[in-house]
N, C-alpha and C positions, 0 to 999 in steps of 0.2 A: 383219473376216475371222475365222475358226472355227479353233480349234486342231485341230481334226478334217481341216483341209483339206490339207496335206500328208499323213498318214495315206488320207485318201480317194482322193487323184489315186496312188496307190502301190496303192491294192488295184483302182483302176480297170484303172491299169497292167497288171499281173498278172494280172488279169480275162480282161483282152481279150487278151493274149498266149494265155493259157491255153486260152482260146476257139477261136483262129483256131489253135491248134496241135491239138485236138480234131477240128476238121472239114477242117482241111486238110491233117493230117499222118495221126493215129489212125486216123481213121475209112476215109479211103479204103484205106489196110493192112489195115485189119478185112475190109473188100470186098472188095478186088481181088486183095489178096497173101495173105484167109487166116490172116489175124493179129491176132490180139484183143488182146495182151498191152499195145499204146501206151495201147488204149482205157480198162485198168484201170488203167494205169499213171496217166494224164493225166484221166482223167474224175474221181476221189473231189477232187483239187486244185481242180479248176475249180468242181468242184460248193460247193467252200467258200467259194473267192472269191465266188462268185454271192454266195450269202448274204450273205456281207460287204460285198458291194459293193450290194445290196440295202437291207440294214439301215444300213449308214453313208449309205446316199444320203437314208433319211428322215430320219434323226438329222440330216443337213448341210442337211436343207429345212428343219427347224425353227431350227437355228442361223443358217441364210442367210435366211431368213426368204422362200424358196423361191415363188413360186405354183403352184396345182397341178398347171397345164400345164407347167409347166417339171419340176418333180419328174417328172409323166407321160414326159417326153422323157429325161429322165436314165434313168429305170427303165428304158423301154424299147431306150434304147442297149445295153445289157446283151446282148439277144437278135439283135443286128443285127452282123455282122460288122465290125469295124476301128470300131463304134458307140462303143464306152469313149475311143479314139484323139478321135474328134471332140467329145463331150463337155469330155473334158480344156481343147481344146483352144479353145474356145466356150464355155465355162460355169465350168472350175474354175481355170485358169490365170489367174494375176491381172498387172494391165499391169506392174509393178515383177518380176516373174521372167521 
């Protein structure tokens, strides 16, 4: 197991929190009500986690010793709504937690 990998499943966490509160919170306010402010609020946060949660994902394929379809699936969890939630929950959660 990678000491990276508590660190990982916490920015996956926060990933995807920060995701689904982007498209399901920000952005429809931005549209319907008029209001941009959630979107600059909650967009620069998310946009860092991406990154983080990007780059820890290939640092933890090299440390998990990952195949590339599986890294592929992880990455692309990222872009997929409640996608970081199943990952977790499928790939980084180990049977002892």
């Amino acid at each position: 197991m990678s000491k990276l990998l508590p660190t990982f499943r916490i920015v996956a966490l926060l990933e995807g929190v920060s995701y689904i509160l982007l498209l399901f919170l920000a952005t429809p306010l931005k549209y319907f009500a008029n209001d941009p402010k959630y979107v600059k609020i909650l967009g620069m946060p998310h946009g860092l986690l991406f990154i983080a949660y990007v780059v820890m994902a290939v640092l933890m394929s090299k440390n998990m010793k990952w195949n590339s379809r599986t890294l592929w699936i992880i990455l692309l969890a990222a872009i997929i709504p409640f996608g970081t939630f199943y990952i977790d929950k499928k790939y980084l959660k180990t049977k002892n937690a």
